[in-house]
C-alpha positions as CSV (number, residue, x, y, z in Angstrom):
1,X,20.6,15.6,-62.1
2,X,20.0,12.7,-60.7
3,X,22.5,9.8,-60.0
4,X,22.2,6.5,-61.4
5,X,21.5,3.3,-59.1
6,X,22.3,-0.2,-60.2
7,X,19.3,-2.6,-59.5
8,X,21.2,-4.4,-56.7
9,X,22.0,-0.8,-54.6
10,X,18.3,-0.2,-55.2
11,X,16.9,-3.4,-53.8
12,X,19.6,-2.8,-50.9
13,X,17.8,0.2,-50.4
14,X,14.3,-0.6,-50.5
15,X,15.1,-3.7,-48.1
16,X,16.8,-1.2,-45.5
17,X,13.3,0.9,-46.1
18,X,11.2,-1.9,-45.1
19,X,13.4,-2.8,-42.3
20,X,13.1,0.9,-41.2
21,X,9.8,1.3,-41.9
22,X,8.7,-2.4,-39.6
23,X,11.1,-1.4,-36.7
24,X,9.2,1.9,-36.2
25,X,5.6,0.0,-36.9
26,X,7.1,-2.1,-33.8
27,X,7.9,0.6,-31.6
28,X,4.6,2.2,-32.2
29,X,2.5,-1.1,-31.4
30,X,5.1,-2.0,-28.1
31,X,5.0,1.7,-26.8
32,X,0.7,2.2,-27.8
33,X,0.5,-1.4,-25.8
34,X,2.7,-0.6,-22.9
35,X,0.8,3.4,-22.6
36,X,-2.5,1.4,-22.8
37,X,-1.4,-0.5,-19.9
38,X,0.1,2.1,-17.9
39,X,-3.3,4.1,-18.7
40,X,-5.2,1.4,-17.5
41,X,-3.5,0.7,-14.2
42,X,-3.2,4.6,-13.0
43,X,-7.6,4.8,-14.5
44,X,-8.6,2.0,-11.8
45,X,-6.0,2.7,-9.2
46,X,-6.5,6.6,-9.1
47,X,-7.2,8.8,-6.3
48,X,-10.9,9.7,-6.1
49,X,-11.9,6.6,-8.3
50,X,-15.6,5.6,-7.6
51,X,-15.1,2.1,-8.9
52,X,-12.6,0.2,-6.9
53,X,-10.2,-1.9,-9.7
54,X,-10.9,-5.0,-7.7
55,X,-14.3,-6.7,-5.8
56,X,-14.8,-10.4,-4.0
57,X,-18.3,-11.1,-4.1
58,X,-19.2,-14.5,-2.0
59,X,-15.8,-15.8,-2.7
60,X,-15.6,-14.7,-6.6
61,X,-12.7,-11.9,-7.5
62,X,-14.0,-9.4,-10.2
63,X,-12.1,-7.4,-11.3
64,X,-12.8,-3.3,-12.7
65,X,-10.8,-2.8,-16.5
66,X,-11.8,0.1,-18.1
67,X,-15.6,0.6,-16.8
68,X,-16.4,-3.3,-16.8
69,X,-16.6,-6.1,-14.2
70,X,-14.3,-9.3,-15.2
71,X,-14.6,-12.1,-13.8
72,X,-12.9,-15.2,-15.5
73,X,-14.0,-14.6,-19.3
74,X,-17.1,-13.0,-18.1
75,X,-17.5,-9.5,-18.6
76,X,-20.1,-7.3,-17.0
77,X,-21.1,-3.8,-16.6
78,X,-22.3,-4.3,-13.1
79,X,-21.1,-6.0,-10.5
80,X,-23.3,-7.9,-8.7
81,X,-23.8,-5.8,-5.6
82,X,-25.6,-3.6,-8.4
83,X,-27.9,-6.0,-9.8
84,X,-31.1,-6.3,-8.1
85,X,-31.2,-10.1,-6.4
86,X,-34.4,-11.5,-8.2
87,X,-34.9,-14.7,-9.9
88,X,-34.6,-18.2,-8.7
89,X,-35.6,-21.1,-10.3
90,X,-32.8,-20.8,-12.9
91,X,-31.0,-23.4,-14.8
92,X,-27.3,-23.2,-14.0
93,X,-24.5,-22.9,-16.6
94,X,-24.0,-26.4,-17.5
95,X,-27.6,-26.2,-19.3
96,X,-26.0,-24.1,-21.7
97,X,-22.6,-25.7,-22.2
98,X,-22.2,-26.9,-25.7
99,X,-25.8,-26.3,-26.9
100,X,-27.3,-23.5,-29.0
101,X,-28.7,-20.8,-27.2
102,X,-31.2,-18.1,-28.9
103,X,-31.9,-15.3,-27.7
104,X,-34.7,-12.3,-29.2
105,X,-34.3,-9.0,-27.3
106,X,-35.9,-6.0,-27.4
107,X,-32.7,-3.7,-25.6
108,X,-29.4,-4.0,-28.2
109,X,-27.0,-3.5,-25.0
110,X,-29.0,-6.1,-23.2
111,X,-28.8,-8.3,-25.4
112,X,-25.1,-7.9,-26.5
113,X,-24.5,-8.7,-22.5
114,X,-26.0,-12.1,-22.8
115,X,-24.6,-13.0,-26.2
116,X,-21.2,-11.8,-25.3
117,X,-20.8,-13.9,-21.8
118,X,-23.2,-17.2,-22.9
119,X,-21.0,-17.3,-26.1
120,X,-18.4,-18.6,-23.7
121,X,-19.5,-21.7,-22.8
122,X,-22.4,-22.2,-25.6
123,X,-21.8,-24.5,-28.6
124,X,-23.2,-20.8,-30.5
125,X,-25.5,-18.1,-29.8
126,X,-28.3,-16.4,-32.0
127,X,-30.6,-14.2,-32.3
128,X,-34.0,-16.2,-33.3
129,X,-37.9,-15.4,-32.7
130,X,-40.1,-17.1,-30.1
131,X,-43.0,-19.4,-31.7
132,X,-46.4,-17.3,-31.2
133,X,-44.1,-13.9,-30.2
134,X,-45.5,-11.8,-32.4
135,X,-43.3,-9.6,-34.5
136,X,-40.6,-11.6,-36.4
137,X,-37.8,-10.1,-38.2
138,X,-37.6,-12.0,-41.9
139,X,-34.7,-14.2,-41.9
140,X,-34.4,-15.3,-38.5
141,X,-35.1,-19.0,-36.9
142,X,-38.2,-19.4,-35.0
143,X,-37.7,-21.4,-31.8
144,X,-39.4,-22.5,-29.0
145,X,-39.3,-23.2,-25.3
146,X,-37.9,-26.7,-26.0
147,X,-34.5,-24.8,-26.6
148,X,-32.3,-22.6,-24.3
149,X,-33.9,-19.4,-25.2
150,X,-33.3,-16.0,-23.2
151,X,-36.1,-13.2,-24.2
152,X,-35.1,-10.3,-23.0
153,X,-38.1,-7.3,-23.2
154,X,-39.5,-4.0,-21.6
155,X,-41.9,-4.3,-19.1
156,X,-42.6,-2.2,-15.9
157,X,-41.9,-4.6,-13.2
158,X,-38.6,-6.2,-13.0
159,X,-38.2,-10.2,-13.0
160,X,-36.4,-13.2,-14.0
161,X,-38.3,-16.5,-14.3
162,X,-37.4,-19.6,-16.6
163,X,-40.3,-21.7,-18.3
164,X,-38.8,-24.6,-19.2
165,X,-35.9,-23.5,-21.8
166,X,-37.1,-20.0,-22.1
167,X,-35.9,-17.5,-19.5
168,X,-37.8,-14.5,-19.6
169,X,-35.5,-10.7,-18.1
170,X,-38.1,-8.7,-18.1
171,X,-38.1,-4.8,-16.9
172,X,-37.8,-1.2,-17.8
173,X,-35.7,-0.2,-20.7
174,X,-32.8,1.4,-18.1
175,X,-32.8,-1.5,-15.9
176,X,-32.3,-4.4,-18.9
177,X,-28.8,-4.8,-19.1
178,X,-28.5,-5.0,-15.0
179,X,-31.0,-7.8,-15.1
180,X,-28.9,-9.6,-17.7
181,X,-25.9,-9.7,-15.7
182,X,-28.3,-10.5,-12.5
183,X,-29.4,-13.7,-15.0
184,X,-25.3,-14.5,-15.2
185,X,-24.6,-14.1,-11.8
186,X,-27.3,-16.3,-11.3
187,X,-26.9,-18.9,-13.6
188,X,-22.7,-18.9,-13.1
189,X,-23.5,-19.7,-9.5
190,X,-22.1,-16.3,-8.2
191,X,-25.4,-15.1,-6.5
């Protein structure tokens, strides 16, 4: 049979429940936080690591978290003794500070590269169609070379040129996202 509780033993109870139940959600989130860390530090620092955890590269410090190149609030995949040195001509970052910047791209890594590093210092970043491109997808903004634009699309030879607000990464599918981070090197003043 079961024992009766007055209402203000089983509010005690159910408080001490919650109270319970949050100091272990605590513990769990501390401890997954703190093994993420550790995790982390032994993955880069390991013996027989490929990827050294750290890199200065004409006076900038990157450095190697989980597979990616920080630098800042830049993130790359590739450092930029990867990235092939092409493309001069190119607007630095201060173009893009505080402005809109489009960009259409036929690589979805590519593509999330620039969005993900230019959304630092841009006002906002899109995706948006070039006037006279061709293929449009419904719904998006069609914009032209008067705005900071970055096309990124397949093409056998590898380059990076800028037409006045459209920069054009162009190369084969495998080299894309490389030539991205080549463009932010670039444009950040780092190469």
């Amino acid at each position: 049979m079961k024992r009766l509780v007055s209402k203000e033993e089983q509010e005690r109870l159910r408080k001490k429940n919650q109270w319970t139940v949050g100091l272990i959600l605590v513990f769990l989130m501390v401890a997954s936080t703190l093994g993420f860390a550790i995790q982390s530090n032994l993955g880069s620092s390991g013996a027989g690591n490929e990827n050294p955890s750290k890199l200065t590269y004409n006076g900038f410090e990157f450095t190697n978290a989980n597979g990616f190149w920080v630098f800042g609030n830049f993130v790359f995949r590739y450092n930029p003794e990867e990235t092939p040195d092409i493309g001069s001509g190119l607007s630095n970052i201060e173009e893009y500070r505080g402005k809109p910047v489009y960009i259409q791209s036929e690589n979805e890594v590519a593509g999330a590269e620039a969005y993900v590093n230019l959304a630092q210092v841009a006002e906002r970043v899109q995706e948006a169609c070039i006037e006279n491109g061709g293929v449009c997808v419904e719904g998006l903004p069609v914009k032209t070379c008067s705005d900071n634009f970055v096309i990124i699309r397949e093409k056998e030879a590898s380059s990076i040129s800028q037409v006045d607000g459209c920069v054009y990464i162009e190369g084969e599918k495998e080299d894309l996202v490389k030539l991205v981070d080549q463009f932010l090197f670039k444009i950040l003043g780092i190469r």
